[in-house]
Every structure is written in structure tokens, then in C-alpha cells.
PyMOL Python script that loads the backbone (N, CA, C, O; Angstrom):
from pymol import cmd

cmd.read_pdbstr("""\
ATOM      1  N   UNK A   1      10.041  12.997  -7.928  1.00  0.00           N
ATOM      2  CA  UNK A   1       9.285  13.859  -8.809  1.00  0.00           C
ATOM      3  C   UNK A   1       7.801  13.737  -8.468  1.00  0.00           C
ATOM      4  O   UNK A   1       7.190  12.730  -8.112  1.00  0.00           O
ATOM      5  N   UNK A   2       7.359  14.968  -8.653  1.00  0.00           N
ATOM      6  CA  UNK A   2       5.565  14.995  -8.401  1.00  0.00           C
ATOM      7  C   UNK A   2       4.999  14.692  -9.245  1.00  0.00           C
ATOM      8  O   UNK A   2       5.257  15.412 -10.210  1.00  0.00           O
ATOM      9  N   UNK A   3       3.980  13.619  -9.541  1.00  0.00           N
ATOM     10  CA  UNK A   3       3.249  12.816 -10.937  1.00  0.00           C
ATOM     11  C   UNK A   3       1.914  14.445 -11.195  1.00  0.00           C
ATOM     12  O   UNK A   3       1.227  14.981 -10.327  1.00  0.00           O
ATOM     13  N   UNK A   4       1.988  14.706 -12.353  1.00  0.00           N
ATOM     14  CA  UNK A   4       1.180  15.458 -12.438  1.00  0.00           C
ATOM     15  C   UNK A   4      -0.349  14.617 -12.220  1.00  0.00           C
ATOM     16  O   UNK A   4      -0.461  13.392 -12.174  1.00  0.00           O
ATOM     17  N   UNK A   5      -1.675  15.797 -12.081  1.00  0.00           N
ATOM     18  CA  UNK A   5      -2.782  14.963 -11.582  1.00  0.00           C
ATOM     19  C   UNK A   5      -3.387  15.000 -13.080  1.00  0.00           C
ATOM     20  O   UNK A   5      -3.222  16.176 -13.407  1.00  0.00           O
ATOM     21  N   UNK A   6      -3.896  14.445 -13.976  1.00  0.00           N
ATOM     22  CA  UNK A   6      -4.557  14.040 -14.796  1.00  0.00           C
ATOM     23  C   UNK A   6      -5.719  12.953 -15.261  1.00  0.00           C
ATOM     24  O   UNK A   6      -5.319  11.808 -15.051  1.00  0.00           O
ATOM     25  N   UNK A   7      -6.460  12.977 -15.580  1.00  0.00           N
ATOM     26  CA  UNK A   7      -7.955  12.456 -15.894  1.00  0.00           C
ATOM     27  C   UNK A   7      -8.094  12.382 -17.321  1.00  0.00           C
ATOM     28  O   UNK A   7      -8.932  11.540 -17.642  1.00  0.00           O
ATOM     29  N   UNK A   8      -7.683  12.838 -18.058  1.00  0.00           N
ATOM     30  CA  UNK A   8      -8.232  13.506 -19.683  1.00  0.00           C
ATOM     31  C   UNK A   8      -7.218  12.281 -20.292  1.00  0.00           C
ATOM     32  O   UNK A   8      -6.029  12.357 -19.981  1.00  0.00           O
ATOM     33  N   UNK A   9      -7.633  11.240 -21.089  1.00  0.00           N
ATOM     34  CA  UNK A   9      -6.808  10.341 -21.913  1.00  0.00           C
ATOM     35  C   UNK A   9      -5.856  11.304 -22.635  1.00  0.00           C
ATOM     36  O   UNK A   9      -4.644  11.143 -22.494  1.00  0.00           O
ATOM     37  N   UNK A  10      -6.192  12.002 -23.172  1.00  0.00           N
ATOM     38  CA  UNK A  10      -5.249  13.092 -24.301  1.00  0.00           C
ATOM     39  C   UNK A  10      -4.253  13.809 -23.468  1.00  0.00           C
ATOM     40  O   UNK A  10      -3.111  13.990 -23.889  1.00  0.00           O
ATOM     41  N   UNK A  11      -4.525  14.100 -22.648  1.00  0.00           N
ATOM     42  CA  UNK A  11      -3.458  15.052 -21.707  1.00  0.00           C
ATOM     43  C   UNK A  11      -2.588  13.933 -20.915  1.00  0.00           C
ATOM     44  O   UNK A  11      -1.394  14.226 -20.985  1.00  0.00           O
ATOM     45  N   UNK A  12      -2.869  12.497 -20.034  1.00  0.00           N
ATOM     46  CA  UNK A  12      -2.628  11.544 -19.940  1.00  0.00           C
ATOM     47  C   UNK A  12      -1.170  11.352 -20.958  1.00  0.00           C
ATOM     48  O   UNK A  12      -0.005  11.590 -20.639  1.00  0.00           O
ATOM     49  N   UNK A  13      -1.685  10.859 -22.221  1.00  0.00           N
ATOM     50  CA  UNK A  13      -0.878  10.219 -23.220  1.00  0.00           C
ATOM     51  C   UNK A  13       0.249  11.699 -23.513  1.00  0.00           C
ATOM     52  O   UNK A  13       1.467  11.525 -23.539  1.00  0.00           O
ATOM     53  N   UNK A  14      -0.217  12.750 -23.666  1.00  0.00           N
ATOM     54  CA  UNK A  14       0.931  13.947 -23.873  1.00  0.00           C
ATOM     55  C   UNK A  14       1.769  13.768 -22.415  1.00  0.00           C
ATOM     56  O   UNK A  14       2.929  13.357 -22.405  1.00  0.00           O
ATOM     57  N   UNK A  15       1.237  14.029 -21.527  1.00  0.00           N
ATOM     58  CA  UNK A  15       2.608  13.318 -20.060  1.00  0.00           C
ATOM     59  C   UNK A  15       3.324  12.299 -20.632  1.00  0.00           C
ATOM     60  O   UNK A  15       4.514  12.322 -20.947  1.00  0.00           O
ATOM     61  N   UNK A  16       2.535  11.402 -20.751  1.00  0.00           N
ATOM     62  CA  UNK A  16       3.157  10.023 -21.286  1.00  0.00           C
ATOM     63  C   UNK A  16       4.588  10.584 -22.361  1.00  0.00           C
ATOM     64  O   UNK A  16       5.774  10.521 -22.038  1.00  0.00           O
ATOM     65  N   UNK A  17       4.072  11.078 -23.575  1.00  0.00           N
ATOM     66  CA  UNK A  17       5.330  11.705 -24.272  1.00  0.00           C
ATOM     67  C   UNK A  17       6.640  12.289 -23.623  1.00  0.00           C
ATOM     68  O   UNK A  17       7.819  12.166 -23.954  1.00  0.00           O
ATOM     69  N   UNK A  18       6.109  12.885 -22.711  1.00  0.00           N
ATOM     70  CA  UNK A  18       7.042  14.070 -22.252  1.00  0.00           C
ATOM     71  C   UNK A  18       7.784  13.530 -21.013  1.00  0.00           C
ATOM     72  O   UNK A  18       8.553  14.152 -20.281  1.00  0.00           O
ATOM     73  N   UNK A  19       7.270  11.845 -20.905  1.00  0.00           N
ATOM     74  CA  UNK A  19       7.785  10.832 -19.553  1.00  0.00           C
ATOM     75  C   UNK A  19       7.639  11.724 -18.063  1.00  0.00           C
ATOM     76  O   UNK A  19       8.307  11.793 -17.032  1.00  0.00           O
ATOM     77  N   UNK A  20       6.723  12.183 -18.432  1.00  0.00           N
ATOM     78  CA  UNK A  20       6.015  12.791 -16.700  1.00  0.00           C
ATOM     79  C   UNK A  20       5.281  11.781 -16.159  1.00  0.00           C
ATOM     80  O   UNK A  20       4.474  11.042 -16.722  1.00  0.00           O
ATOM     81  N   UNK A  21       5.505  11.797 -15.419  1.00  0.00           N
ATOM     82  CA  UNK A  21       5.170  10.803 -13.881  1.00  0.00           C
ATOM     83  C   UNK A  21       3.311  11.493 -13.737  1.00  0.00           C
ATOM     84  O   UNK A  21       3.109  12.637 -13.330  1.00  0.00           O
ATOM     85  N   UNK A  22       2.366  10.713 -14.077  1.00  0.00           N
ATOM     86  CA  UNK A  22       0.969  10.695 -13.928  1.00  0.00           C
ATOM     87  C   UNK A  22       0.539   9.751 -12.860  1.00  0.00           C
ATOM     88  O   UNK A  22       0.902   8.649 -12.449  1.00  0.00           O
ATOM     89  N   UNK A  23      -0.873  11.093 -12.424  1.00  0.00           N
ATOM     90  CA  UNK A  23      -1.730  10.188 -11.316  1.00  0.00           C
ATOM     91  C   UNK A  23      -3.184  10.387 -11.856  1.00  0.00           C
ATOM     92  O   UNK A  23      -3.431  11.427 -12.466  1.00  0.00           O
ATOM     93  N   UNK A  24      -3.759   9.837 -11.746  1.00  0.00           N
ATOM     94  CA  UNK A  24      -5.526  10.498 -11.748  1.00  0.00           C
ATOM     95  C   UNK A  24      -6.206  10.463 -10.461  1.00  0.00           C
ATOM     96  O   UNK A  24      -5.556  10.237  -9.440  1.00  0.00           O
ATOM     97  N   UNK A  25      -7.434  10.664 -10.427  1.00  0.00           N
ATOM     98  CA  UNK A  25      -8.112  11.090  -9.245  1.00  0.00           C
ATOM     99  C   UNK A  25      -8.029   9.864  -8.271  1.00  0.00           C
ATOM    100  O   UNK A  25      -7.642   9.650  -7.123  1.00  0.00           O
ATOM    101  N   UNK A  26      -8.527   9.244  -9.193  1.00  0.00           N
ATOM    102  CA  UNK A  26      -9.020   7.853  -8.863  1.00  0.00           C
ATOM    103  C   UNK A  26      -7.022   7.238  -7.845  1.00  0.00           C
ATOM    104  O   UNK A  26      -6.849   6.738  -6.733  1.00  0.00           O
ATOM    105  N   UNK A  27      -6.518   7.430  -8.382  1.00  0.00           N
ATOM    106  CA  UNK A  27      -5.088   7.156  -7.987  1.00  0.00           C
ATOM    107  C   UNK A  27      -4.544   7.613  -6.531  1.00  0.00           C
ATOM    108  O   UNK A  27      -3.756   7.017  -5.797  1.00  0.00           O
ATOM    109  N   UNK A  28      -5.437   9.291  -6.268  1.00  0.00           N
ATOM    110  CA  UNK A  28      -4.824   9.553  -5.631  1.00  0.00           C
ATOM    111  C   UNK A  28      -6.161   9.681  -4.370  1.00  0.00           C
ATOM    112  O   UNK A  28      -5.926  10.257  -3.307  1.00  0.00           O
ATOM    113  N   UNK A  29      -6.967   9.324  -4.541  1.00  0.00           N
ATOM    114  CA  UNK A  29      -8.043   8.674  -3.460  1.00  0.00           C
ATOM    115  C   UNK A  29      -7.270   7.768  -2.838  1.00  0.00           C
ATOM    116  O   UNK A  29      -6.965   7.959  -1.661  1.00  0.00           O
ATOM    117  N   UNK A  30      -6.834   6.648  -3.520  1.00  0.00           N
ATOM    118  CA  UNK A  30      -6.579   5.276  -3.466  1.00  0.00           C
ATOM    119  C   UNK A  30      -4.900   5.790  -2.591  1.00  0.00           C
ATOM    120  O   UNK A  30      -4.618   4.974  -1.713  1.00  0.00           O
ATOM    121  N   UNK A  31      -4.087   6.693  -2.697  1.00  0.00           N
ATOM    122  CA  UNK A  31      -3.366   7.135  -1.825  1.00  0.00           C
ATOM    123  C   UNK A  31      -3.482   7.844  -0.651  1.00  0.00           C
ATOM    124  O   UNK A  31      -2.663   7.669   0.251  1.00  0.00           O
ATOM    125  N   UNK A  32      -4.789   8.961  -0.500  1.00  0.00           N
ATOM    126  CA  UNK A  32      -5.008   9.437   0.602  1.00  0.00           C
ATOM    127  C   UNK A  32      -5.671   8.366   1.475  1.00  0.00           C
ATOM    128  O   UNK A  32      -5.835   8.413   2.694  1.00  0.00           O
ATOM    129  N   UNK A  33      -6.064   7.273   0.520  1.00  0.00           N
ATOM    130  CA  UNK A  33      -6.932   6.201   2.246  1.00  0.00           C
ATOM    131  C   UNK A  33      -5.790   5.348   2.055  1.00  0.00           C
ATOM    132  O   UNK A  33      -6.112   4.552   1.173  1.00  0.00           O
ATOM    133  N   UNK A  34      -4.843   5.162   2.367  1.00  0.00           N
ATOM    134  CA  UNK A  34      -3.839   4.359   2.487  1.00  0.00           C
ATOM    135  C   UNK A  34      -3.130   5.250   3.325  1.00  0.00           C
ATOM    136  O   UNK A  34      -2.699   4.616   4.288  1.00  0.00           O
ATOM    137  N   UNK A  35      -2.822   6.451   3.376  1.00  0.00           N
ATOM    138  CA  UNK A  35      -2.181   7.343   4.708  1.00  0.00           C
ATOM    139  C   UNK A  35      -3.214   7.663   5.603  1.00  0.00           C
ATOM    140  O   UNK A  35      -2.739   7.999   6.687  1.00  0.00           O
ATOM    141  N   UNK A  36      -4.725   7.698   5.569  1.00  0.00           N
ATOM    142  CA  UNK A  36      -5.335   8.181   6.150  1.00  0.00           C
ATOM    143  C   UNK A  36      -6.565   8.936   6.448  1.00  0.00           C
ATOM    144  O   UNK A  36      -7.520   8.807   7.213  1.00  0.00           O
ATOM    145  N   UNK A  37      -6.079   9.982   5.325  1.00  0.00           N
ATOM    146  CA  UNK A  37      -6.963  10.744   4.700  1.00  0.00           C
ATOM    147  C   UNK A  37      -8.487  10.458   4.500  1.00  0.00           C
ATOM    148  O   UNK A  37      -9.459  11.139   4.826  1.00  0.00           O
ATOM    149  N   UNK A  38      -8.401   9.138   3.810  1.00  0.00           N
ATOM    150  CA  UNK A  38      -9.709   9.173   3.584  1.00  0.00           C
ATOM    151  C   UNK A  38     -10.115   7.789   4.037  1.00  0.00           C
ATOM    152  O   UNK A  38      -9.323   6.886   3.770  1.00  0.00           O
ATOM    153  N   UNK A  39     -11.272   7.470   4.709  1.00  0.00           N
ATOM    154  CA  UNK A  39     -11.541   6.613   5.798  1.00  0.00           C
ATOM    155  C   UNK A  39     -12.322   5.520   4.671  1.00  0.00           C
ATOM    156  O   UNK A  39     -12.381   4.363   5.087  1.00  0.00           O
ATOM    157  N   UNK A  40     -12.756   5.699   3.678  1.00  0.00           N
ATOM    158  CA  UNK A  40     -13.807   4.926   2.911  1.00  0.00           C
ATOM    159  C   UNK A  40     -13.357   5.464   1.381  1.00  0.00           C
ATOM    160  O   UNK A  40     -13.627   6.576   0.929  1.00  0.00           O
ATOM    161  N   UNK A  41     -12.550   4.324   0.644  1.00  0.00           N
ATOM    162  CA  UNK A  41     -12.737   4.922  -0.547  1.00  0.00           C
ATOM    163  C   UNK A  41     -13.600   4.888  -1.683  1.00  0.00           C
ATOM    164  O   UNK A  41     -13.609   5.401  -2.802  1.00  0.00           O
ATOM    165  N   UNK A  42     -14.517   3.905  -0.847  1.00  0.00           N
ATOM    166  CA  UNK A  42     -16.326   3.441  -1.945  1.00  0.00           C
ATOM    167  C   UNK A  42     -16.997   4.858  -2.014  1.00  0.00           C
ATOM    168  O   UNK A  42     -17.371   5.359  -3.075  1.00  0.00           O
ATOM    169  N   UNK A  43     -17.139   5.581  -0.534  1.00  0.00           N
ATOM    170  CA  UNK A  43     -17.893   6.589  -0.776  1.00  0.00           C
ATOM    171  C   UNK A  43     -17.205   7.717  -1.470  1.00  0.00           C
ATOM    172  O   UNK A  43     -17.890   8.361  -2.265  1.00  0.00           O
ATOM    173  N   UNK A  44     -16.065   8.027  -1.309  1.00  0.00           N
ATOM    174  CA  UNK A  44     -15.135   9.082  -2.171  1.00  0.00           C
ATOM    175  C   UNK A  44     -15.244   8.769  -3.385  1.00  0.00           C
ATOM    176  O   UNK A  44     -15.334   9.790  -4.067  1.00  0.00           O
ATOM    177  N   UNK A  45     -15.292   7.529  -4.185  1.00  0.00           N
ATOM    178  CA  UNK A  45     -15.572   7.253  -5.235  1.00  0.00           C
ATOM    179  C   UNK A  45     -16.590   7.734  -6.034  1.00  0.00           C
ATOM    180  O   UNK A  45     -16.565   8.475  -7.017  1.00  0.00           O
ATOM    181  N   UNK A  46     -17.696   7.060  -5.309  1.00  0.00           N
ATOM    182  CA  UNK A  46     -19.387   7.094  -5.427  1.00  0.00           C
ATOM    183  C   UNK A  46     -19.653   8.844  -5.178  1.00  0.00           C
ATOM    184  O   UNK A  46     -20.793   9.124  -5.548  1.00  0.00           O
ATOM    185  N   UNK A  47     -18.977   9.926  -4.709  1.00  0.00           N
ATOM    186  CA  UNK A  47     -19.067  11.131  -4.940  1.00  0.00           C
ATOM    187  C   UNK A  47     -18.150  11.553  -5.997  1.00  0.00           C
ATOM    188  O   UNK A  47     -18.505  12.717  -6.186  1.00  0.00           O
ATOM    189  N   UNK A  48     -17.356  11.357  -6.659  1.00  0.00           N
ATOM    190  CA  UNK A  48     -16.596  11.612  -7.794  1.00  0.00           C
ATOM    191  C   UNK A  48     -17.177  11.551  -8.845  1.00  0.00           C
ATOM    192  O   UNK A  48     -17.030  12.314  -9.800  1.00  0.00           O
ATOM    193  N   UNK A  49     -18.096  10.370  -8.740  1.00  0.00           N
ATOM    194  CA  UNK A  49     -18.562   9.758  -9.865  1.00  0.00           C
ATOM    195  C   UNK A  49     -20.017  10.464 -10.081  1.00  0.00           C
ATOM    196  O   UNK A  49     -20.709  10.534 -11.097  1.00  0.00           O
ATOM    197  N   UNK A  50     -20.290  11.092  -8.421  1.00  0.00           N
ATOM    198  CA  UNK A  50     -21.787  11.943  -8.897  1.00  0.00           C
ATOM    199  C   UNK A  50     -21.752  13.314  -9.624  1.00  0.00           C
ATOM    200  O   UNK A  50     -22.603  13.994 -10.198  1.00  0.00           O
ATOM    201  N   UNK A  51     -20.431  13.445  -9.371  1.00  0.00           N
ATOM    202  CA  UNK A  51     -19.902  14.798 -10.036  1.00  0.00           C
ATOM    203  C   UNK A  51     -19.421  14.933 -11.140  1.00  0.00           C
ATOM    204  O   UNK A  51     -18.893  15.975 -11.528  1.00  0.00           O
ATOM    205  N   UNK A  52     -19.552  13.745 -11.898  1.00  0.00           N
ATOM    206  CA  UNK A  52     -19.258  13.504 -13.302  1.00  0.00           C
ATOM    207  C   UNK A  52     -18.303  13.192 -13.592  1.00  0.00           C
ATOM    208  O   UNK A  52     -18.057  13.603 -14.726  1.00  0.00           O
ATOM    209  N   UNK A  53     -17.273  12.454 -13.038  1.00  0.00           N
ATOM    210  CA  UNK A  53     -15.812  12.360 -13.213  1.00  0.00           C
ATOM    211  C   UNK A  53     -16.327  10.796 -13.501  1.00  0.00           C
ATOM    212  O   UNK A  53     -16.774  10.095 -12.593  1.00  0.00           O
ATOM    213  N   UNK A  54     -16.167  10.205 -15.305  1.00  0.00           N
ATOM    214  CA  UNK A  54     -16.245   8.666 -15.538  1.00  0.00           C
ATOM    215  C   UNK A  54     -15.321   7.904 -14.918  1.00  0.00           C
ATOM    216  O   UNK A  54     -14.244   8.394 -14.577  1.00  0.00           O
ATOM    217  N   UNK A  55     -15.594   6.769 -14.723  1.00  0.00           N
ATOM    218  CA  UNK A  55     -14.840   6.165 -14.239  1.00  0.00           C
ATOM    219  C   UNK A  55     -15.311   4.590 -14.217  1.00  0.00           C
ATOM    220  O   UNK A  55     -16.364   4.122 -13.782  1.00  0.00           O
ATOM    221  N   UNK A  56     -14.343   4.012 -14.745  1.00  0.00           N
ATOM    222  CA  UNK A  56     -14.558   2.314 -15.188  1.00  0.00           C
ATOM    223  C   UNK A  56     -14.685   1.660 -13.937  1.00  0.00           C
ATOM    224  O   UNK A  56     -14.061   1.782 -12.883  1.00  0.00           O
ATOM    225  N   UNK A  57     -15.978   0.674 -14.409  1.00  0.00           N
ATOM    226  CA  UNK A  57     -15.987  -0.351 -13.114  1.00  0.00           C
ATOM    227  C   UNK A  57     -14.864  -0.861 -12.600  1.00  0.00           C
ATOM    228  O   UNK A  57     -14.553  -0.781 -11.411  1.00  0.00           O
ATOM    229  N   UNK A  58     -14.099  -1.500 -13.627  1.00  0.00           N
ATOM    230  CA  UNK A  58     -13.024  -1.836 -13.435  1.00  0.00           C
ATOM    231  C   UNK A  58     -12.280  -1.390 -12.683  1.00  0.00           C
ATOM    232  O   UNK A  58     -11.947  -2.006 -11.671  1.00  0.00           O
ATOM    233  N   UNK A  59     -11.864  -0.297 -12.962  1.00  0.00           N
ATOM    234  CA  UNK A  59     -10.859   0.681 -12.632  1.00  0.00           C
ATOM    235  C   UNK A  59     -11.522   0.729 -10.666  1.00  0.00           C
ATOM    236  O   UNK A  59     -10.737   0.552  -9.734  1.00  0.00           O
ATOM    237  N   UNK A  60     -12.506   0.901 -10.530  1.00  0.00           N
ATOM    238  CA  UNK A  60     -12.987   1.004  -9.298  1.00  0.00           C
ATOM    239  C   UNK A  60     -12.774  -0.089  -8.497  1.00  0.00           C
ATOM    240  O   UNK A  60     -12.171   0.130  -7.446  1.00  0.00           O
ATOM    241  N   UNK A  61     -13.131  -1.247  -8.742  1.00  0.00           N
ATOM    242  CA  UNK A  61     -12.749  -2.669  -8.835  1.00  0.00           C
ATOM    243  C   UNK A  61     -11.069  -2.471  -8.226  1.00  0.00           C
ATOM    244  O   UNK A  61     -10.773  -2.194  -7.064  1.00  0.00           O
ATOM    245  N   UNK A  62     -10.142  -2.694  -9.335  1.00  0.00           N
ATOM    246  CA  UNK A  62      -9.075  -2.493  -8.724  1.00  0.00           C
ATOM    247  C   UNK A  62      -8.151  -2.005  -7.409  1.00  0.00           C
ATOM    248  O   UNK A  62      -7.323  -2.564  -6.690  1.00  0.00           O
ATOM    249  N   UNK A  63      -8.950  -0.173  -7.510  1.00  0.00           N
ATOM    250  CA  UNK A  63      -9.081   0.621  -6.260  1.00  0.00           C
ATOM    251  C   UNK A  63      -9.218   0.133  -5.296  1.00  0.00           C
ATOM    252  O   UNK A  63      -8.461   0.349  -4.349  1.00  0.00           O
ATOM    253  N   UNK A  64     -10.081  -0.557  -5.251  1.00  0.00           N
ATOM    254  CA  UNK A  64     -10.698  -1.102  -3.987  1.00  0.00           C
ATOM    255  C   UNK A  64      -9.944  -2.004  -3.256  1.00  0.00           C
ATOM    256  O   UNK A  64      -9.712  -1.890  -2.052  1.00  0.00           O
ATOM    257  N   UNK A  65      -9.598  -2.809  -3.901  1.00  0.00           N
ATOM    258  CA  UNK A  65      -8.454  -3.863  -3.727  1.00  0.00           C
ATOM    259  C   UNK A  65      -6.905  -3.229  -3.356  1.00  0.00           C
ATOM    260  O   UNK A  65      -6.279  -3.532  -2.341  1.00  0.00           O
ATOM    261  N   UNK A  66      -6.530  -2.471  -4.198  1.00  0.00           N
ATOM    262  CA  UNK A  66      -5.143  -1.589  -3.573  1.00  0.00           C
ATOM    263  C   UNK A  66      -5.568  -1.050  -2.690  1.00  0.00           C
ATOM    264  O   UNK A  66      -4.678  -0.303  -2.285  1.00  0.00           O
ATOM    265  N   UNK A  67      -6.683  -0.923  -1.922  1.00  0.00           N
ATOM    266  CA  UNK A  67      -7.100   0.127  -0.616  1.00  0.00           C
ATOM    267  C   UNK A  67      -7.220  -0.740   0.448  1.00  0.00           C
ATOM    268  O   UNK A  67      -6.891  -0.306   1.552  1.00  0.00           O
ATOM    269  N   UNK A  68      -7.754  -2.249   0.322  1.00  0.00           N
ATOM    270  CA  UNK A  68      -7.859  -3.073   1.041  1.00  0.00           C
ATOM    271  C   UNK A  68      -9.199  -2.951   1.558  1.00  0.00           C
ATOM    272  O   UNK A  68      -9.467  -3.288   2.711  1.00  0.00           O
ATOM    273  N   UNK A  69     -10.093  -2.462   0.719  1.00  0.00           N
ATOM    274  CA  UNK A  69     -11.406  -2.335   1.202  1.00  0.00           C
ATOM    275  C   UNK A  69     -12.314  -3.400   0.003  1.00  0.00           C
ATOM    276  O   UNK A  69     -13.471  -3.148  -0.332  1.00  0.00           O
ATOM    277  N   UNK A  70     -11.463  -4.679  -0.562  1.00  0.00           N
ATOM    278  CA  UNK A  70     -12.456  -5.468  -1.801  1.00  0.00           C
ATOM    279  C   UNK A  70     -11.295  -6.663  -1.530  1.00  0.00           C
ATOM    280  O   UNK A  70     -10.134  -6.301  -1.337  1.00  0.00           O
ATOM    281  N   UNK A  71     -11.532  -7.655  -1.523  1.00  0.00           N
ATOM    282  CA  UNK A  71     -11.058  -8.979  -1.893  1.00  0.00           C
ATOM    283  C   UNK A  71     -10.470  -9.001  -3.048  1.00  0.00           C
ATOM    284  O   UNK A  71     -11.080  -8.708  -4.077  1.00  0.00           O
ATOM    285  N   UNK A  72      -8.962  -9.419  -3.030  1.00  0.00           N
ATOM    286  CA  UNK A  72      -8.318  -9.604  -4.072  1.00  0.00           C
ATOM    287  C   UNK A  72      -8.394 -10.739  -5.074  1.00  0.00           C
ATOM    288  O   UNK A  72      -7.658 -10.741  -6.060  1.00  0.00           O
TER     289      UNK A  72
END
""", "prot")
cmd.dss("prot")
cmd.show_as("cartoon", "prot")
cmd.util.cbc("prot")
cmd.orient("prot")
């Protein structure tokens, strides 16, 4: 099944209800530089984030680490 792409906590948690398979942006960065796609996922980030898409340190933090571009 295809995880729908979602960002919005509220729309998030309604997937959640409806047991749809969710990704967010941030998720699927963190999948295109793992096939390839994307060569750096600090800077894909750091442009997401200039474009207004919030996004928790944390959460970036993590990324980084499933990408293999941050010390676990």
C-alpha cells in the first residue's frame, strides 16, 4: 500500500483513524537519499524549512541518523 504524504497533525491523526499508511516530507527525503535521489539530506531539509514547512529539531536529528549522514 502507498502511505499517503501528510504534514498537517489533524489530517495525520484522521489517516491514523482510517489505518492509512502515512509519510511526511521529512520521511520521504529521508527515503529518496537512501535510494539516491537526494545526495545531502541537511540541505533538502534546510530548504524545506526555508519554505516554511516546521519541522522539529528533533525530528531532523533523527533524519539524519536514518540517512547516515549524523552519528547515532
Amino acid at each position: 500500500m502507498i502511505p499517503a504524504i501528510l504534514d498537517d497533525r489533524a489530517a495525520r491523526r484522521c489517516a491514523a483513524a482510517l489505518n492509512l499508511r502515512v509519510c511526511g516530507t521529512v520521511g520521504l527525503l529521508v527515503r529518496a537519499r537512501r535510494v539516491g535521489i537526494v545526495a545531502n539530506l541537511r540541505t533538502e531539509l534546510d530548504a524545506v524549512r526555508k519554505l516554511g514547512l516546521r519541522v522539529d529539531d528533533a525530528l531532523i536529528q533523527r533524519a539524519l541518523v536514518l540517512a547516515g549522514e549524523a552519528p547515532g
